[in-house]
C-alpha positions in Angstrom: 20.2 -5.8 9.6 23.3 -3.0 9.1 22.3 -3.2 5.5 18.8 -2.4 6.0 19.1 -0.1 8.3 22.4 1.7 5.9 19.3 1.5 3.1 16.3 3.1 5.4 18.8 5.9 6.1 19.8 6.1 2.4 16.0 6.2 1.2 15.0 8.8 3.4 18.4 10.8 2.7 19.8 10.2 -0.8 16.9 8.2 -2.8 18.2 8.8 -5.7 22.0 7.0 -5.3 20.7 4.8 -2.8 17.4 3.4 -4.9 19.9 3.7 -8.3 22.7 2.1 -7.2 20.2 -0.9 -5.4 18.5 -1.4 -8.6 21.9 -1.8 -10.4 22.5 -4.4 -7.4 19.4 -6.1 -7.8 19.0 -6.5 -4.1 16.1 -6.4 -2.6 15.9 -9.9 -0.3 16.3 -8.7 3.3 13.7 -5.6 2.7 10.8 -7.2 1.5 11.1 -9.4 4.4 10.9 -6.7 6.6 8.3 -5.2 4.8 6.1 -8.2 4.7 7.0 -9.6 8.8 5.9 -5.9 9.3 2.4 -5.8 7.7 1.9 -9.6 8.9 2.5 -8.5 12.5 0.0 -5.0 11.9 -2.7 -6.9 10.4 -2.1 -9.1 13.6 -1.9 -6.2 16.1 -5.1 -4.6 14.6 -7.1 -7.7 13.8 -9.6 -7.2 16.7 -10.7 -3.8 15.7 -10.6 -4.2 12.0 -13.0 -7.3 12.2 -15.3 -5.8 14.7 -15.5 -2.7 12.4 -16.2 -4.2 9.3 -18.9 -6.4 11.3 -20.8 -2.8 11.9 -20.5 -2.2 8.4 -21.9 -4.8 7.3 -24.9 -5.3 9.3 -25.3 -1.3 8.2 -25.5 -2.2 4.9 -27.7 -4.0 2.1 -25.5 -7.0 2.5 -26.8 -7.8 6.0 -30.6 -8.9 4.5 -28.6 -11.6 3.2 -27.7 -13.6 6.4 -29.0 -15.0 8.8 -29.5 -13.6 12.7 -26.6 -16.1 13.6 -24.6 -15.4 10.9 -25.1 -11.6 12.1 -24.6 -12.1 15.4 -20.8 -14.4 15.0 -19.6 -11.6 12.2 -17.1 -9.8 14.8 -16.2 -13.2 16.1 -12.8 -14.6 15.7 -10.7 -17.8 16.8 -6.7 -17.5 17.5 -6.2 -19.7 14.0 -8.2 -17.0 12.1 -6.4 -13.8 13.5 -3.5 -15.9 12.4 -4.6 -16.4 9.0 -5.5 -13.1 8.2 -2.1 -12.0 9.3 -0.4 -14.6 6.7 -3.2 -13.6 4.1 -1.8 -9.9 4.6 1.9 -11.0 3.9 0.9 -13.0 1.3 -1.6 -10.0 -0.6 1.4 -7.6 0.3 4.3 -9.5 -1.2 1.8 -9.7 -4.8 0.7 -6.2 -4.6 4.9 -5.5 -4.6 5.2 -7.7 -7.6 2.1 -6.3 -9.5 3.5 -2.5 -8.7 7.1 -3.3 -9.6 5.3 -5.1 -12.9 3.2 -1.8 -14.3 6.2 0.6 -13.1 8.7 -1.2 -15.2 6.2 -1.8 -17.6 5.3 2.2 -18.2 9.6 3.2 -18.1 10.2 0.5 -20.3 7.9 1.6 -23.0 8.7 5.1 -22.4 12.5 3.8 -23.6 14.0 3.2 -20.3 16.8 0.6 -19.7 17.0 -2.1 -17.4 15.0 -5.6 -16.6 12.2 -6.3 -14.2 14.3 -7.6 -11.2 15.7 -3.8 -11.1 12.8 -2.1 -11.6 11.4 -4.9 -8.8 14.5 -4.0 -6.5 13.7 -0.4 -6.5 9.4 -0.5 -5.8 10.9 -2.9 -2.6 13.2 -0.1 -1.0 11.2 2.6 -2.2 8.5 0.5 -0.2 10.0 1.4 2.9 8.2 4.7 3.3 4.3 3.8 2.7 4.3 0.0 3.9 7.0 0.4 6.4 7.0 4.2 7.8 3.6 4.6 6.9 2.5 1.0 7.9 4.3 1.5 11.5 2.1 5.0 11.7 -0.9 3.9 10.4 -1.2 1.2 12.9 -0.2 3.1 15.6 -2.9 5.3 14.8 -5.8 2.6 14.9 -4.4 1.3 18.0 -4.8 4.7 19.5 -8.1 5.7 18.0 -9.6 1.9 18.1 -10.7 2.5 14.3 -9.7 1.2 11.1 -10.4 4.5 9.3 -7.5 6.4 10.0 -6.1 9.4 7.6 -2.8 10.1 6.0 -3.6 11.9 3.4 -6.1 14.5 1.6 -9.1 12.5 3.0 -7.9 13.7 7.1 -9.1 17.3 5.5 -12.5 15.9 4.3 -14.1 14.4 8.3 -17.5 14.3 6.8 -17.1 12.2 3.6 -18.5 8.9 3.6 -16.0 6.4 3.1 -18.2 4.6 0.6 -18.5 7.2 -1.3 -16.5 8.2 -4.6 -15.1 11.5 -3.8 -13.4 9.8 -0.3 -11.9 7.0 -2.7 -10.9 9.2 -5.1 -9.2 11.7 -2.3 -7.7 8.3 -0.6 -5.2 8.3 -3.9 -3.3 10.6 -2.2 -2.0 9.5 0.6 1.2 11.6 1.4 3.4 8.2 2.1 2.5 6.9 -1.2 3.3 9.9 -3.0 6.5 10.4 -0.8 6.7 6.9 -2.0 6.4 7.5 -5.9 8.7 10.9 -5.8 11.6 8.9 -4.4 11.1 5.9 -6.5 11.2 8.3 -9.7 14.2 10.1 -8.4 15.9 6.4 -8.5 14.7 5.0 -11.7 16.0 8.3 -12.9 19.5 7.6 -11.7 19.4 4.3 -12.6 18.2 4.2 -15.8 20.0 8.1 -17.0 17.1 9.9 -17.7 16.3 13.2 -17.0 14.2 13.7 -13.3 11.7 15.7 -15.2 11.1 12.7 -17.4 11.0 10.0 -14.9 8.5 11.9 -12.9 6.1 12.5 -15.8 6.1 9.0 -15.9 5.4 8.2 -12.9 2.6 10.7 -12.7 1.3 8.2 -15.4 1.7 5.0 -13.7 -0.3 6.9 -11.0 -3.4 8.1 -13.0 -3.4 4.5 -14.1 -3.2 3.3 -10.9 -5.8 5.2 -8.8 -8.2 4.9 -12.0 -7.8 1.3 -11.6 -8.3 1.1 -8.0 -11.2 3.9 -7.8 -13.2 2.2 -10.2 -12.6 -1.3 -8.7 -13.3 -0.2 -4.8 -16.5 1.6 -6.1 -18.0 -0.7 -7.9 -17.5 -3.4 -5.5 -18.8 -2.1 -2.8 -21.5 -0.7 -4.7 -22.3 -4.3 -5.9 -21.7 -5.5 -1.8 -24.2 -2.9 -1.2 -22.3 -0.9 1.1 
């Protein structure tokens, strides 16, 4: 626990030497663990009001001509063994998304010429985690505790009240959210460290890896719920 509490400090303080000198370590163990009993026990927390609100959207939307009155009725429904599940589901989606990040970060470095393997550039998406999943993650659910609402803002979209969250100018605004960019900044300062490349570099890099990103995940979230009729 000293260690991951010398490494919150060190993120937050020094990202640079303290993500550089982790990915040279390779150690990343006790923080994903953290990271992932943390989202496990939000999803947990917030289960109730997540599952009653996405009810309410769908019986709002196209989807809801679908089912049946009963299946209507039992949508914001839940046993103990689900809420459970859906907590584990969490961990489990968290710990791949991690893996899938950490893949397309060390995948854009490394053909940009960057040194080093996967398991550093893995070691340094886990602590660099510790500001969106874990700070953010702690405020975010905090915040739909409060407020009793899924569709709480930490980013550009808290300037835009009126937008639709279906709609592509929310999604596209929900890219930046200022935890995740806090997130990418510090995890560029490190890879620079690391890997001896100029900070300049390394963050026009980054800014690559997240164009790449937020196209993906625009597109996908549009189109889905487009095809969900929502």
């Amino acid at each position: 626990m000293n260690e991951f509490f010398s490494d919150f400090l060190g993120v937050i303080g020094s990202p640079a030497q303290t993500i550089g000198k982790i990915m040279e370590k390779k150690r990343w163990q006790a923080v994903l663990a953290i990271i992932l009993l943390l989202t496990a026990v939000a999803t947990f927390l917030t289960y109730p009001i997540t599952k009653v609100e996405q009810a309410k959207f769908i019986r709002d939307s196209a989807m809801a001509d679908k089912l049946s009155e009963e299946q209507l009725a039992n949508l914001d429904k839940f046993t103990p063994n689900q809420r459970l599940t859906g907590a584990m589901f969490s961990l489990v989606f968290a710990g791949v998304m991690i893996v899938v990040a950490a893949f397309f970060v060390y995948l854009f470095f490394k053909v940009a010429g960057s040194e080093g393997n996967y398991v550093h550039y893995f070691s340094g998406v886990v602590h660099a985690s510790i500001l969106d999943m874990f700070l953010g993650g702690i405020l975010k659910t905090s915040l739909i505790l409060m407020k009793k609402t899924m569709l709480v803002h930490t980013g550009l979209t808290m300037f835009a009240p009126g937008l639709d969250f279906r709609s592509l100018p929310f999604i596209v605004l929900s890219q930046f959210d200022f935890f995740s960019i806090w997130y990418l900044a510090v995890l560029a300062l490190g890879i620079a460290f690391f890997a001896k490349i100029s900070p300049k570099k390394s963050f026009f890099i980054a800014f690559l890896y997240f164009l790449f990103k937020s196209l993906v995940f625009v597109s996908f979230s549009y189109f889905s719920m487009k095809l969900m009729g929502m």
